[in-house]
C-alpha positions as CSV (number, residue, x, y, z in Angstrom):
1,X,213.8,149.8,95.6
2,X,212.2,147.0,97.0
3,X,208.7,148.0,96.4
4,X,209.2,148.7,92.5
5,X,210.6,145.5,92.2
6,X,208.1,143.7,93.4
7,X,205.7,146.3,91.5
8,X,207.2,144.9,88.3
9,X,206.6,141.4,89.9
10,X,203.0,142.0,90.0
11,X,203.0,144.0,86.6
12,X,204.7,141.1,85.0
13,X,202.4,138.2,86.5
14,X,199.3,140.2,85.4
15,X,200.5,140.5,81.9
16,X,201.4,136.8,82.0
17,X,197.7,136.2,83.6
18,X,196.2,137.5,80.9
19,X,198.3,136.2,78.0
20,X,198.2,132.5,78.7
21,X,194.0,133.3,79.6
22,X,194.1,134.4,76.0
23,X,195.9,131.7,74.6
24,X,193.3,129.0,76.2
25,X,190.2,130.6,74.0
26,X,189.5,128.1,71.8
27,X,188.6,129.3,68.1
28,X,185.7,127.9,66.4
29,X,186.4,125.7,63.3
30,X,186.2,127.0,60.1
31,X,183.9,125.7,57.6
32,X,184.2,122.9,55.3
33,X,184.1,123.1,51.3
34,X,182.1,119.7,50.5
35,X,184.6,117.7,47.6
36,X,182.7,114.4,46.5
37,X,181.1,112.8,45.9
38,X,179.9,115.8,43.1
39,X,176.9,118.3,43.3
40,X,173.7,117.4,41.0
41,X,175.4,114.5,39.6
42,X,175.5,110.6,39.5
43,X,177.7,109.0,42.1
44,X,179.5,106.8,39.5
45,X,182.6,106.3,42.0
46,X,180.5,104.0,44.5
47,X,181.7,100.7,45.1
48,X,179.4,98.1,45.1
49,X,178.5,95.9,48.3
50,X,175.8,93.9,47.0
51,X,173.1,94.4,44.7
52,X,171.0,96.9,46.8
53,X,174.3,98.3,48.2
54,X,176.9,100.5,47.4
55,X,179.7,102.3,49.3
56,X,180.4,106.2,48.6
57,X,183.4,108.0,49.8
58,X,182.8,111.2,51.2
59,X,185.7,113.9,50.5
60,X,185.6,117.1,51.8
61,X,188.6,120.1,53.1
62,X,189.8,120.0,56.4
63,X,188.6,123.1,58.8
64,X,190.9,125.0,60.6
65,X,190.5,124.2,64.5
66,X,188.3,121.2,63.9
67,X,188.2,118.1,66.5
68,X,185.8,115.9,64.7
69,X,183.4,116.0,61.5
70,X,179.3,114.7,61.6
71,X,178.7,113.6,57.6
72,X,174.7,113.9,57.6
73,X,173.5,112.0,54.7
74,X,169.7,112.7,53.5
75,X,167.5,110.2,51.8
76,X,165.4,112.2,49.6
77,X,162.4,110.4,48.6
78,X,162.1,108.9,52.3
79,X,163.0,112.4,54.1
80,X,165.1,110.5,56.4
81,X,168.2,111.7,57.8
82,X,171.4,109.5,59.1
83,X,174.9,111.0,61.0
84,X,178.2,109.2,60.4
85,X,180.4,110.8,62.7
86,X,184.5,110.9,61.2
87,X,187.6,112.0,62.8
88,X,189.4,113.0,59.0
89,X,188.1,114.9,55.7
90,X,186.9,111.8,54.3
91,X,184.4,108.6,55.5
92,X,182.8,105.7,53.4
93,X,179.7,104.9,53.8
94,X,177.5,101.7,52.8
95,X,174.0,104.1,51.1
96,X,171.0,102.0,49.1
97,X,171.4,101.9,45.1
98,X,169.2,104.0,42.8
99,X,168.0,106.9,45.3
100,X,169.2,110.2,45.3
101,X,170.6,112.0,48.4
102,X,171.4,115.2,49.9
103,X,174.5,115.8,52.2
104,X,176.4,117.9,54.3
105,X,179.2,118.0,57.0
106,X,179.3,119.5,60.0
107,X,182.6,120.3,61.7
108,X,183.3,120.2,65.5
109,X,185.7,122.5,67.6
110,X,186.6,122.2,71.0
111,X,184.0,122.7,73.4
112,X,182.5,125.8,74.4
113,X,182.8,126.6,71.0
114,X,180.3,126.8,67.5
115,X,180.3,124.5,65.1
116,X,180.1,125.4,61.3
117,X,178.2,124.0,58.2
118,X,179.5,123.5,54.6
119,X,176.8,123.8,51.9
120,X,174.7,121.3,51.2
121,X,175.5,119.0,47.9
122,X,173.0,116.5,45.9
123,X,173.7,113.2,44.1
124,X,172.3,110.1,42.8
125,X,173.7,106.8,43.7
126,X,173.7,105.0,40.3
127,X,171.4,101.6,40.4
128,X,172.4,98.7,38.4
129,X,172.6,98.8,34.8
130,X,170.7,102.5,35.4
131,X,170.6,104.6,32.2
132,X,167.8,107.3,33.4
133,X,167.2,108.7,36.7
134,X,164.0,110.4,38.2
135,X,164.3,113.9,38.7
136,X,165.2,114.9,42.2
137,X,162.4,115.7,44.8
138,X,161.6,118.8,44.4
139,X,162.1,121.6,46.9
140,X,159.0,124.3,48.1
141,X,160.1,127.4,48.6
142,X,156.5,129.5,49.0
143,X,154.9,129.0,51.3
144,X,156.9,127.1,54.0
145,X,155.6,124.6,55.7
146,X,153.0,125.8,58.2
147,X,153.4,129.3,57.2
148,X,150.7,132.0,56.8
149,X,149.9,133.5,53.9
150,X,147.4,136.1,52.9
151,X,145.2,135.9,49.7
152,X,145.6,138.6,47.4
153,X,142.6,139.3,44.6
154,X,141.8,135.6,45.3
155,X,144.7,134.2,44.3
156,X,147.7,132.6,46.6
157,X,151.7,132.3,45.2
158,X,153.3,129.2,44.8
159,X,157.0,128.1,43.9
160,X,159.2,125.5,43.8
161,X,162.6,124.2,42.7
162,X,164.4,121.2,41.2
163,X,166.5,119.8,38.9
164,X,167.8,116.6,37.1
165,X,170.7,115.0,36.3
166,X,170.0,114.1,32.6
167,X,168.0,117.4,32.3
168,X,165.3,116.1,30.9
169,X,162.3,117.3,33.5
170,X,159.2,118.0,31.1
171,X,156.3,119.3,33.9
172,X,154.9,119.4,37.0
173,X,152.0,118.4,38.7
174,X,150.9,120.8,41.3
175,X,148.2,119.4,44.5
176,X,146.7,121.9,46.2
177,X,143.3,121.2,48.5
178,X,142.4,121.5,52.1
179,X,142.6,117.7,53.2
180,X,145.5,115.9,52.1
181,X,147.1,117.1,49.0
182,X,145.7,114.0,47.2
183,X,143.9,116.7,44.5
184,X,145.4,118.1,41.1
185,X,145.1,121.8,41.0
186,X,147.2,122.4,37.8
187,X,150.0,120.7,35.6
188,X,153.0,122.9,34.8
189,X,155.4,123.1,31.8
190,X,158.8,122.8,32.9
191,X,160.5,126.0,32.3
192,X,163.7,126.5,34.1
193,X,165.0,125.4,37.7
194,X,162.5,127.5,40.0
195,X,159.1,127.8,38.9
196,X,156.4,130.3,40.3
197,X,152.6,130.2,39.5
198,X,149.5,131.5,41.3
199,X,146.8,129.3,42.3
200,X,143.1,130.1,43.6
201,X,142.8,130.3,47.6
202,X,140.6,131.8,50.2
203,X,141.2,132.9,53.3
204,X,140.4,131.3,56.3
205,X,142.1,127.8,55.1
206,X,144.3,125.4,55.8
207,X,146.1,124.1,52.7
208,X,148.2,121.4,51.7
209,X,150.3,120.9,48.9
210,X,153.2,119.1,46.8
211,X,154.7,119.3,43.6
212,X,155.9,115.9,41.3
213,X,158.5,116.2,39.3
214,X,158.3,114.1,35.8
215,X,161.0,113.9,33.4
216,X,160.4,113.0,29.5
217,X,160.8,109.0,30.9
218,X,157.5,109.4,32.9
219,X,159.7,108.8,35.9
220,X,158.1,111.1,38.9
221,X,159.7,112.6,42.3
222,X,157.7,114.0,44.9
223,X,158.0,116.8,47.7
224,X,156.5,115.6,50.2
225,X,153.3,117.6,51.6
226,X,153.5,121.0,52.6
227,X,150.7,122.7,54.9
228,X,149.7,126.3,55.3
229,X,147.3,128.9,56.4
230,X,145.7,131.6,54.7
231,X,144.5,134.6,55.7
């Protein structure tokens, strides 16, 4: 009698073992569905701080099992990236007038475990007295940076993406050379958000390129230079 009951002892510590070990597994947090400020539009809700200066509140959902939230902000034409870390589903932040941005939050679980990503949302912080805005910079696609690609019947394939708040993009200008991208290869009719052409390359190259966006204002956006290899 003695030895079953400390049998079910055993039995009943083990099944208690491994029940509280399962309770201490931490989940990862779940991921965050970005709010405002709004996608591919002008950030008319900023507050202004001084002339150069606005403040934007971010808004986004809370995530299941999250500790703590990063809020990375983009600056598009610079290609500079800041962190604002926040302990809720919302954080102001004092950004530069008239530039347009690209954001993202990132939310934190306890450790040991992953943390998750929301999509990534554009907008542009309104200037003062603004009526147009430049296109936003646009994104390459093909070929990624320092990529190879090979030449087919002479030609190489390019593409791109972008858009505009006002929707009034008219063309492109495409440099493509094997220095600096400082060379015209074509200009492009604006046809719809992604664009692909075919450009003449040969192999054995190293190539750089960018595209500028220009809207029917004559304002311009850049990509930034891309480099690849052909083969």
């Amino acid at each position: 009698m003695r030895r079953t009951f400390y049998n079910s002892l055993n039995i009943m510590a083990l099944a208690l073992l491994v029940s509280c070990s399962g309770d201490s597994t931490p989940s990862d947090p779940s991921i965050p569905t970005l709010l405002a400020p709004a996608n591919n539009e002008p950030c008319l809700d900023g507050s202004s701080v001084n002339d150069s200066q606005s403040s934007v509140n971010f808004s986004w959902t809370a995530a299941t099992d999250a500790v703590t939230y990063d809020v990375e902000v983009e600056q598009l034409l610079l290609n500079t990236k800041s962190t604002y870390p926040a302990t809720t589903n919302s954080l102001d932040v004092t950004l530069n007038k008239a530039v347009p941005y690209r954001w993202k939050v990132i939310a934190n679980g306890e450790p040991d475990t992953t943390p998750s990503e929301s999509d990534s949302w554009k907008f542009y912080l309104a200037g003062n007295g603004a009526v147009n805005y430049a296109p936003f910079p646009p994104e390459l696609l093909t070929p990624r940076s320092a990529s190879t690609i090979s030449v087919a019947d002479g030609v190489i394939p390019l593409s791109w993406t972008c858009s505009d708040i006002e929707g009034d993009i008219t063309s492109f200008e495409v440099y493509l050379d094997t220095t600096d991208a400082s060379s015209v290869a074509t200009v492009v009719t604006y046809l719809g958000a992604t664009t692909e052409i075919e450009l003449e390359a040969e192999p054995g190259n190293t190539y750089y390129w960018k595209v500028i966006a220009i809207d029917a204002d004559e304002n311009k956006a850049s990509s930034g230079v891309y480099s690849f290899i052909t083969q």
